[in-house]
C-alpha positions in Angstrom: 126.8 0.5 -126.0 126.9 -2.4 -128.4 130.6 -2.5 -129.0 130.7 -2.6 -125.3 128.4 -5.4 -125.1 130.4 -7.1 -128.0 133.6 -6.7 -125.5 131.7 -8.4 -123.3 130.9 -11.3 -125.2 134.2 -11.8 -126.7 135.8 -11.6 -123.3 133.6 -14.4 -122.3 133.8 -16.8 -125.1 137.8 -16.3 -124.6 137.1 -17.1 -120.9 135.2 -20.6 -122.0 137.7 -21.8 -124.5 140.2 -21.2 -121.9 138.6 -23.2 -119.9 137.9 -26.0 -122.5 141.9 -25.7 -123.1 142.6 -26.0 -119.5 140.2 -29.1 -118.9 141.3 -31.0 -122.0 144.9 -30.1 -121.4 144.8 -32.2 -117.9 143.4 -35.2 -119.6 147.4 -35.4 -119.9 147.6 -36.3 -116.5 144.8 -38.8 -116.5 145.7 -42.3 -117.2 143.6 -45.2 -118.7 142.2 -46.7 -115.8 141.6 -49.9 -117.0 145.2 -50.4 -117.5 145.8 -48.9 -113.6 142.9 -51.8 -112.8 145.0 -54.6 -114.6 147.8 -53.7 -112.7 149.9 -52.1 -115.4 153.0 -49.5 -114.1 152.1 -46.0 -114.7 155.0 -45.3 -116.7 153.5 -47.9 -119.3 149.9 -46.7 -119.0 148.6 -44.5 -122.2 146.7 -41.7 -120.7 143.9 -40.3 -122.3 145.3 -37.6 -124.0 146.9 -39.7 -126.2 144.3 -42.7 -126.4 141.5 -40.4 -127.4 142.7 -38.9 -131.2 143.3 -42.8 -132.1 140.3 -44.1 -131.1 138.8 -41.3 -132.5 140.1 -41.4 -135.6 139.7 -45.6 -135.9 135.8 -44.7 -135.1 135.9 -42.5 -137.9 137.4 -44.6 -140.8 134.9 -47.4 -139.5 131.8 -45.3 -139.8 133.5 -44.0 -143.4 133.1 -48.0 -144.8 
């Protein structure tokens, strides 16, 4: 019973991080909307896929002074 319960729980934590993957992966597709707001082409816009590891990291090296 408890390696079937173990299945279980594996299968499900494998089902969430799917899902995590699958959410974070379409932030690909979302584009800074203050950009879209001032008007800027699409094809210029950063999206947040790729704004979100800078600022991230700039946060970081701030918080490290």
């Amino acid at each position: 019973m408890e390696k079937k319960n173990s299945k279980l729980v594996m299968e499900y934590k494998s089902n969430e991080i799917l899902k995590v993957f699958f959410e974070i992966h379409t932030l690909k597709n979302l584009f800074r909307q203050g950009c879209l707001k001032k008007g800027v082409e699409k094809k210029l816009c950063e999206n947040v896929a790729d704004h979100s590891p800078s600022i991230t990291m700039l946060t970081w090296l701030i918080a490290d002074r």
